[in-house]
N, C-alpha and C positions, 0 to 999 in steps of 0.2 A: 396133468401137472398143474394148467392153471385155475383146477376147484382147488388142486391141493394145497398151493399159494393164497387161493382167495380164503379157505377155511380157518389156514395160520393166521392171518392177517384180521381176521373175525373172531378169530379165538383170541388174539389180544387186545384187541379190541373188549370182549366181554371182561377176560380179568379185569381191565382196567376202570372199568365201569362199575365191578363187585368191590375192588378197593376205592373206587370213589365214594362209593355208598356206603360199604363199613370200614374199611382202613382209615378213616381220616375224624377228628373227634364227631361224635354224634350230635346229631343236628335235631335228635326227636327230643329227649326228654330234656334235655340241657337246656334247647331253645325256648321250650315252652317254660321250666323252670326259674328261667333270666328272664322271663317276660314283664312278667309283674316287678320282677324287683327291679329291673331297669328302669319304669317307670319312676318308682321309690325312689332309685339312685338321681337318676338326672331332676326331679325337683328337689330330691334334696339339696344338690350341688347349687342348684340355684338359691337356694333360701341362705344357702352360707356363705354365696358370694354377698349376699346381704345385710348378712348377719356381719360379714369383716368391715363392711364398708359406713355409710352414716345410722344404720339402725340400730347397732350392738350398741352403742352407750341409753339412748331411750330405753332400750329391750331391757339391760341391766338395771338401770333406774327404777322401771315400773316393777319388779318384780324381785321379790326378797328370795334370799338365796337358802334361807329351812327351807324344808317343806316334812309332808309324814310319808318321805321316802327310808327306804333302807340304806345309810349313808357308808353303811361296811362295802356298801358296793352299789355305786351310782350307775351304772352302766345301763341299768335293764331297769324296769319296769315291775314292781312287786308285784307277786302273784295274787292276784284277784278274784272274785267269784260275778260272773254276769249277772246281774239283778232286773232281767228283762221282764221277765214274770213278776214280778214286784212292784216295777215301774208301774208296769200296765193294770195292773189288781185294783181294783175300786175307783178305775177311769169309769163316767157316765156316756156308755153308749147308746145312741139310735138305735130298736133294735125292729127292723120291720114287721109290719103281721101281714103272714101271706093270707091268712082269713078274711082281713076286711081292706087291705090294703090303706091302712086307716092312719098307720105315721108317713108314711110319703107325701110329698108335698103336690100338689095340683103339676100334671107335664107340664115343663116348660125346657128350656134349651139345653139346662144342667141336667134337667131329667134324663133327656134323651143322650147326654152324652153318657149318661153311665149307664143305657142298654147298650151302647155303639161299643162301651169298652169290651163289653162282655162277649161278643161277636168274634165268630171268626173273619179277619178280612187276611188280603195277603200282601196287608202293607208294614210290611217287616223292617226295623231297622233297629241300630245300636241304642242303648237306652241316652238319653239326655237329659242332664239332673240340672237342674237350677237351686244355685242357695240362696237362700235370703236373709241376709247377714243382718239384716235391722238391729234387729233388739243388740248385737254386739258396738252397736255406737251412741252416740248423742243421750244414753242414758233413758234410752226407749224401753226400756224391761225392770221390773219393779222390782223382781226379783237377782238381777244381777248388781255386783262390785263393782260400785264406776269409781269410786274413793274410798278410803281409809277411811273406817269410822262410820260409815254410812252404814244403818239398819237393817237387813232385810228379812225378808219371812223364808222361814225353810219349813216345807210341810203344809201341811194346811189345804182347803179348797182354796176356788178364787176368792179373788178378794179378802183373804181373810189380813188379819194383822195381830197375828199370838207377842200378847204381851210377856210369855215367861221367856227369859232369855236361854239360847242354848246353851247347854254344857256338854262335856265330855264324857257324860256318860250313856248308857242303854237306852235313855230313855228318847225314843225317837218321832215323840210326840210333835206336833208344831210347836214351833218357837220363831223367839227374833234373832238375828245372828246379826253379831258385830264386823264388819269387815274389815279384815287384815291382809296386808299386803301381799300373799302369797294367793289369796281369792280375790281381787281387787284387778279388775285388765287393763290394760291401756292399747291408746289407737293403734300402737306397733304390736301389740297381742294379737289385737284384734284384726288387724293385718295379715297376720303369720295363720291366723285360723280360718279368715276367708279366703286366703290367695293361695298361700301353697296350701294347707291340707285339704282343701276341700277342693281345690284340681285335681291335687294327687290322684282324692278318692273317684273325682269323676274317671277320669280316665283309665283308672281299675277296672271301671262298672261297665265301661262304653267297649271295653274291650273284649267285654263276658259275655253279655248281656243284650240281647234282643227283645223290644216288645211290638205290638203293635202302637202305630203311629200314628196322631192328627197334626193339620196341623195348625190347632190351638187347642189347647188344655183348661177347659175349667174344673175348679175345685166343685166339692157338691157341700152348700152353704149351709141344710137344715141337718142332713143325715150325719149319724152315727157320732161327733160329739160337739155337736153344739157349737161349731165355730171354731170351738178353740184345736190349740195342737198340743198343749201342754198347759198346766195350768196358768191362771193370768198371762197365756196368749192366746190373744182370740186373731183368726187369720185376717190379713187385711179383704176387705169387700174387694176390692180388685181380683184378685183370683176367681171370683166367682161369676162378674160380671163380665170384667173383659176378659180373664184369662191371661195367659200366656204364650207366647206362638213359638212352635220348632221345639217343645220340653214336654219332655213326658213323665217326670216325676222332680217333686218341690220339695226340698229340705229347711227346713226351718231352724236356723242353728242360732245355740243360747249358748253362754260359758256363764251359767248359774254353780253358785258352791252347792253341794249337797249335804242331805241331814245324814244321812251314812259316808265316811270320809274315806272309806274304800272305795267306792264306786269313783271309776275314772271317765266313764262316758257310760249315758246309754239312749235308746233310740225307738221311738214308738211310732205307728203309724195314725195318721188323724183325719186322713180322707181316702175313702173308695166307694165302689159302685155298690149296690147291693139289687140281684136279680128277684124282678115281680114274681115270678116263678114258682123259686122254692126260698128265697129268702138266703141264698148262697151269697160268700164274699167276692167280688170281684177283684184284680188287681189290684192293690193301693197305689194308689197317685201323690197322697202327701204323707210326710212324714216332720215330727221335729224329733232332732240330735242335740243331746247337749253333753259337750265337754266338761269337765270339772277343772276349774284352772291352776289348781292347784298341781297338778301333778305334772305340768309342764314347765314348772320353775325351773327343774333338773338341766332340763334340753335347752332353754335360752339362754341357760347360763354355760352351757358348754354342750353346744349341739353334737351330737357323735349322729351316723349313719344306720350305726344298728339300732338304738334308741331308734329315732325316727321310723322305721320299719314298724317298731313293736306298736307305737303311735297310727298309723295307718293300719296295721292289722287291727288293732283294739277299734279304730272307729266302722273298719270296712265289717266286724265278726257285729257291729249293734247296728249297721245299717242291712246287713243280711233279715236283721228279727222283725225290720220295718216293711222290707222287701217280701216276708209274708211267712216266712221259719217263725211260726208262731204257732203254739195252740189254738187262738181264736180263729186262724185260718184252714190247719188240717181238715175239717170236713167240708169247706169250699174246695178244695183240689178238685181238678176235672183230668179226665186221660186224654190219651190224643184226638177221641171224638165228643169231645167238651162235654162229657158223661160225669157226673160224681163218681168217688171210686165206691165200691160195694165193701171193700175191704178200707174201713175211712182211716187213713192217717194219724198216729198217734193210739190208736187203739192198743187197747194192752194183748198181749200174748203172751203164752203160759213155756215158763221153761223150766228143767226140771236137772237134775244131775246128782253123781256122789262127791261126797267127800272124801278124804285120802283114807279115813278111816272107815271108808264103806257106808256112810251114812246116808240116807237118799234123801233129796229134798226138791221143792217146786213153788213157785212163786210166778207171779205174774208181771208184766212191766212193758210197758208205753213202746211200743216200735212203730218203724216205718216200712210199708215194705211194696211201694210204690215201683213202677216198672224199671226205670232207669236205673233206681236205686239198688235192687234186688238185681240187675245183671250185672252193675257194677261191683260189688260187695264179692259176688260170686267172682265174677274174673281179679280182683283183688285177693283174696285171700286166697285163693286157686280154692275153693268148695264148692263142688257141684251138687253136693246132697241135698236130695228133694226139699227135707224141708227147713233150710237154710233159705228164706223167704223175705227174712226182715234185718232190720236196723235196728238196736236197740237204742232207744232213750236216754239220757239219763233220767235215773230215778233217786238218785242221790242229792240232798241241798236243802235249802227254802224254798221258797214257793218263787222265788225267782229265778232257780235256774233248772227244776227238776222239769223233766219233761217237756224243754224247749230245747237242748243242745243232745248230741249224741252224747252216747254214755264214754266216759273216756277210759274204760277196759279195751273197750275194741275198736276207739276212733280216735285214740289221744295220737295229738299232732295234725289234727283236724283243723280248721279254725272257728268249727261252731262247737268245739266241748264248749263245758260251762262254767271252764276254769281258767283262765288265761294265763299265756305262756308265751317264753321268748320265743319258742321253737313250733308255729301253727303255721297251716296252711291253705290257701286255696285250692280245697283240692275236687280232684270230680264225685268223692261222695258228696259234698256241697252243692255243687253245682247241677247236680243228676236231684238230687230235691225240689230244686228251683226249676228247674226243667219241666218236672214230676207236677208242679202247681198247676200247669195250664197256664200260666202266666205270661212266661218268656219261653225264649227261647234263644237255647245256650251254644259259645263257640268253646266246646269242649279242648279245642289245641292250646287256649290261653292259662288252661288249669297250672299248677305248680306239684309238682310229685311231691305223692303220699308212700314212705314208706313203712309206716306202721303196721304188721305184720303180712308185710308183702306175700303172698303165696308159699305161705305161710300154714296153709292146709285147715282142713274142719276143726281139727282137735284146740287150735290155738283160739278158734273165735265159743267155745264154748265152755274152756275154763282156762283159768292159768296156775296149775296145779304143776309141779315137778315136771309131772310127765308131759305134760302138753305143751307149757313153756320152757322146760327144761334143756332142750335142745337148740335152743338158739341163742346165742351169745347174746348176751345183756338182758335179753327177757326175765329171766328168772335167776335170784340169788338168796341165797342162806346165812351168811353172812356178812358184817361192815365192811367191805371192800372198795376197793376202786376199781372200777373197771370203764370199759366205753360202755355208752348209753346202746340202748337195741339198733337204734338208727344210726350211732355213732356222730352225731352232730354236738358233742360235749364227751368231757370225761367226768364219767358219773359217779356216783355213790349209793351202795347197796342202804335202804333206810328201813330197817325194819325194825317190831316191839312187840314185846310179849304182854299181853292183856290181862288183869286182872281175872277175867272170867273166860270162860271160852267165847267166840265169836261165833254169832250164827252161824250153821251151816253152807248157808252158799257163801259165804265170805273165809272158809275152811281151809287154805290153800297149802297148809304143810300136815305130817301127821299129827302133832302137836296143835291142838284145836285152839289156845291163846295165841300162837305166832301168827302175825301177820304183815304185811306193809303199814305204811303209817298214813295213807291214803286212801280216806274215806268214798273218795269220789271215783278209782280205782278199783272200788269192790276189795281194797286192802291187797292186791295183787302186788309181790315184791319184784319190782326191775331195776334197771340200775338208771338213775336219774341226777338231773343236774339240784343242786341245792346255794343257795345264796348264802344259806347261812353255815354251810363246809365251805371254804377258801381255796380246798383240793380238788373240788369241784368245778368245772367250766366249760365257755361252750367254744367248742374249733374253731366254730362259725364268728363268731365276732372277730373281727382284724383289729377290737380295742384292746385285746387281751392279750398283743405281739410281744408286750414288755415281758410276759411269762413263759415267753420260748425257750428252751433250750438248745443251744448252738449247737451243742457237740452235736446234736442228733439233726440239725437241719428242720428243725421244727416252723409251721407256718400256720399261724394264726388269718382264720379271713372268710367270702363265702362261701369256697368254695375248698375250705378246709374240715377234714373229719378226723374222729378219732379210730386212729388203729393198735393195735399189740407188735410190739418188737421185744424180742430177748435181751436179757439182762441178766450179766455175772454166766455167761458162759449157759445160755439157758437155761439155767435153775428155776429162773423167775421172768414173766414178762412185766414190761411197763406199757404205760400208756402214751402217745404223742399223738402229736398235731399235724396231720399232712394235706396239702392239697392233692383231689384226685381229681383224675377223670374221665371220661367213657372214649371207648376206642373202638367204634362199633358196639356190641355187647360185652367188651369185657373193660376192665377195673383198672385204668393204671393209677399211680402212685409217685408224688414230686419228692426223691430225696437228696435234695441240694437244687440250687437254682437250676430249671432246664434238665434235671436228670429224671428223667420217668421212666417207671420200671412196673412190667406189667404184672398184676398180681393177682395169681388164676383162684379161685374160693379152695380154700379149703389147703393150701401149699406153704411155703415158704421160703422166701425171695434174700436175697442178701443185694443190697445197692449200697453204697458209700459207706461197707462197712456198719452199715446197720441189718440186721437180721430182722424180716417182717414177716410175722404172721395175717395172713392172707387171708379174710372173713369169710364162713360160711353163712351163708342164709341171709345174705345182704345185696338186694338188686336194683341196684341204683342207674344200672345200663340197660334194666328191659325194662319195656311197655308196659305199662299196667296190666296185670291178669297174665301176660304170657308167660310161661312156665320155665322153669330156670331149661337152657339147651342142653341134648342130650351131647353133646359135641360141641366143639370150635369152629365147624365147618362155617363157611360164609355164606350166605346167603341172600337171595336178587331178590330185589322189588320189582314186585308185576310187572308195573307198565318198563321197566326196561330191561324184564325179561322178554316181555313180547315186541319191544322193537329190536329186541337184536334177534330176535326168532325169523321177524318180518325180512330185514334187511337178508339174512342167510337164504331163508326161502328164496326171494327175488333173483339173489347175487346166482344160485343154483339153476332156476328154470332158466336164467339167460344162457 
């Protein structure tokens, strides 16, 4: 009678311990999810207690209220194309010769510290960035807006001084640029860009991010370009001589106008080691960042929260390409036994498929398929097939963004596509890269969920034809409709056009060989997306977009708002709304009306407050990465407190 007692009393004890662990909102992806953006959040909040108090009227002053934003809709960020590859194209580097060892400079301290980087030691900790906000004051940079009117050079080597003044057209030659008040910073600018964005971003990095540590940092003074970090900046002699103590990578930030007036930031690296060896790249150490100040008119003049995000995302995806997501670095990668890889990074791989109309075709293109990378891709998209190996590239753009970002068919919503967007992530294909360098080393729980074609299966990541994207709600549309977006973070818009001529083959994706998507970077793949310039179009996720709720339905704009389908007209038709959801263990609930959640199983349909909800298929926003949607509801124990309640029974038994 008293095991029988002790057994009940241990039996409720475990239920209660299964509803701790899944009954109650989930603690795995959420947390990690809100990690990053709680950073974002709470320096936000700071800069706008700022922003109300004595700096808004400076902050107003210095900076003219045009800019060459999209003014139909000030909210976001214009879509942009990364110009990393661009940037960096006809920079003059060091390049060593392992034959004579003949550009290295005589050993001395800096020498030795850039074999020491290269080493493995096992003095591991968070990375620690130091900026050096110089050139943003006292009119220290030649090339920056300190006033109205003042000249500067855009383009050019150092030193140069291009007498043609610039214009508005193609021609992106050097010139002199007039400065007007929208390129022009002031000390409260330049405040607002060394104190809060550039903490933000530290503490994004410190939270990811492992390297190995000294503790002083010299820069290396002769190798690889000359001093400088960008052009007409050459780094100050301090770096080199005394260093830095407690920092293990230097950013060098500018807010120079640029000669392409799309370019909102970008970010190159200007100092690393280079091994006697084989002539491999080592970690980089220094880097300069330069914002374009133009394009922060928007946010000073009426700061919002999701702006700001898109702001920190845009500078963290160009300090990523400094941190070594670079083609000049792919064949330095080393594996876990500091080996180069055999199979070098960025190499191209051959792939091949039909078309709807039976056409067979094959082409080659730039992947990655590094260890980290390739197990994550694999547990992401749930495809275990052999040779399901690599990451593809993009191969779509100019020379500044092909071949340095994933391709965005199979990685959009990343934050290293090559295309920027409201809606990118830090996610662990990113992270599993950087991993992959030999460089750091990464705390994969601080990633943000990627659900772009979550497990999702093979067929999805090798075309996006009917058949393969066909079956998942938003992926794939034929039509101008509106629907939710694949991931359901906006209510999207089907965008597609019929071509003058047929479209290559691999870009083939209906039977109709002219129809395709209207994005080139896409591989022309038709999904439902958000568009600035549709007004029908928008994202959940912004809490600025509350004014377009609809009451009747309980609609909730914000971040942790998405879009779903409810019935309209007695089911005839569904519509689109805005609800906040969120994870209950594994499964889906759903806010309709203040405090009322209602849980909503894939694939069903729910009736709460009088509204009828259709219930996503193929949307999993409450498992793990790579884990497979559950064949069942059942609940399920975490290890370790399965085994202590196995322990405790045992024990409570033999006594």
């Amino acid at each position: 009678m008293k095991i029988t007692i002790e057994l009940f009393i241990y039996f409720y004890i475990l239920i209660y311990i299964i509803k701790s662990s899944n009954g109650e909102i989930s603690k795995s992806d959420s947390i990690l999810n809100l990690k990053i953006d709680e950073i974002i959040e709470n320096d936000f909040e700071v800069f706008l207690q700022q922003y109300n108090s004595q700096h808004v009227q400076n902050l107003k002053k210095g900076i003219e209220t045009t800019k060459p934003l999209d003014e139909s809709n000030n909210k976001h960020l214009p879509p942009y194309q990364c110009q990393h590859d661009k940037v960096i194209k006809g920079r003059k580097y060091v390049k060593y010769n392992v034959e004579n060892h003949g550009e290295f400079p005589p050993t001395n301290t800096n020498n030795k510290t850039s074999i020491k980087l290269l080493q493995d030691t096992d003095n591991w900790g968070r990375i620690r960035i130091h900026f050096d906000t110089t050139h943003l004051y006292n009119k220290a940079d030649r090339r920056t807006c300190y006033a109205v009117g003042d000249k500067v050079p855009l383009g050019g080597s150092s030193g140069a001084n291009p007498t043609r003044q610039c214009d508005s057209g193609s021609n992106l030659a050097a010139c002199s640029f007039t400065c007007t008040k929208n390129f022009t910073i002031t000390t409260e600018f330049a405040n607002f860009i060394s104190n809060t964005l550039s903490s933000t971003i530290s503490k994004i990095f410190n939270s990811l991010i492992m390297v190995r540590q000294q503790d002083n940092l010299k820069l290396l003074p002769t190798l690889v370009t000359s001093g400088e970090c960008d052009t007409d900046y050459k780094i100050p002699s301090s770096y080199f001589t005394d260093g830095i103590d407690n920092i293990d990578y230097v950013v060098f930030l500018t807010a120079r106008p640029t000669r392409d007036v799309t370019t909102i930031a970008y970010a190159l690296p200007c100092s690393w080691p280079i091994s006697r060896e084989d002539g491999s790249f080592g970690r980089p150490i220094g880097a300069g960042v330069n914002v374009n100040p133009s394009y922060f008119i928007d946010f000073v003049n009426n700061p919002t929260g999701f702006l700001y995000k898109e702001y920190i995302r845009v500078f963290v995806h160009e300090m990523i390409h400094a941190l070594g997501f670079s083609p000049n670095f792919f064949s330095s990668f080393r594996d876990g036994d500091g080996n180069l890889y055999r199979d070098t990074p960025g190499s191209q791989i051959s792939i091949s498929g039909r078309t709807p109309s039976s056409n067979f075709f094959s082409y080659l293109k730039p992947a990655i398929g590094t260890p980290s990378v390739r197990d994550f891709i694999r547990a992401h998209f749930a495809c275990e097939d052999q040779d399901f190996t690599h990451m593809e590239l993009e191969d779509y753009g100019s020379t500044g963004t092909a071949g340095s970002h994933w391709e965005k068919r199979v990685g959009n919503e990343d934050l290293m596509i090559g295309y920027i967007q409201p809606t990118f992530f830090i996610t662990n294909l990113t992270l599993s890269l950087l991993q992959d360098t030999g460089y750091y080393k990464i705390d994969f729980s601080g990633s943000e969920m990627w659900l772009w074609g979550k497990n999702l299966g093979c067929p999805f990541v090798r075309s996006c034809s009917e058949d393969a994207w066909g079956p998942h709600p938003g992926y794939f549309c034929k039509e101008s409709e509106l629907t939710c977006t694949p991931t359901r973070y906006g209510k999207g818009g089907c965008f597609i056009q019929k071509n003058s001529e047929p479209l290559p083959f691999r870009f083939q994706h209906f039977k109709d060989p002219t129809l395709g998507g209207i994005d080139p970077a896409s591989d022309y793949c038709a999904f439902s997306d958000v568009s600035l310039d549709v007004s029908q179009t928008v994202y959940c996720s912004n809490g600025e977009n509350q004014h377009l709720a609809s009451s009747s339905i309980y609609e909730q704009y914000g971040p942790d708002s998405r879009c779903f389908e409810y019935e309209q007209f007695g089911g005839l038709t569904y519509g689109n709304a805005c609800w906040n959801q969120r994870c209950v263990g594994t499964e889906l609930q759903i806010e309709i009306g203040s405090g009322n959640w209602q849980y909503c199983p894939a694939g069903t349909t729910v009736k709460s407050n009088g509204v009828t909800i259709k219930c996503p298929k193929d949307y999993y926003p409450c498992l793990p990465t790579g884990v497979p949607p559950p064949q069942s509801s059942s609940l399920t124990l975490k290890p370790t407190l399965l085994l202590t309640f196995l322990l405790i029974l045992t024990i409570t038994l033999i006594h």
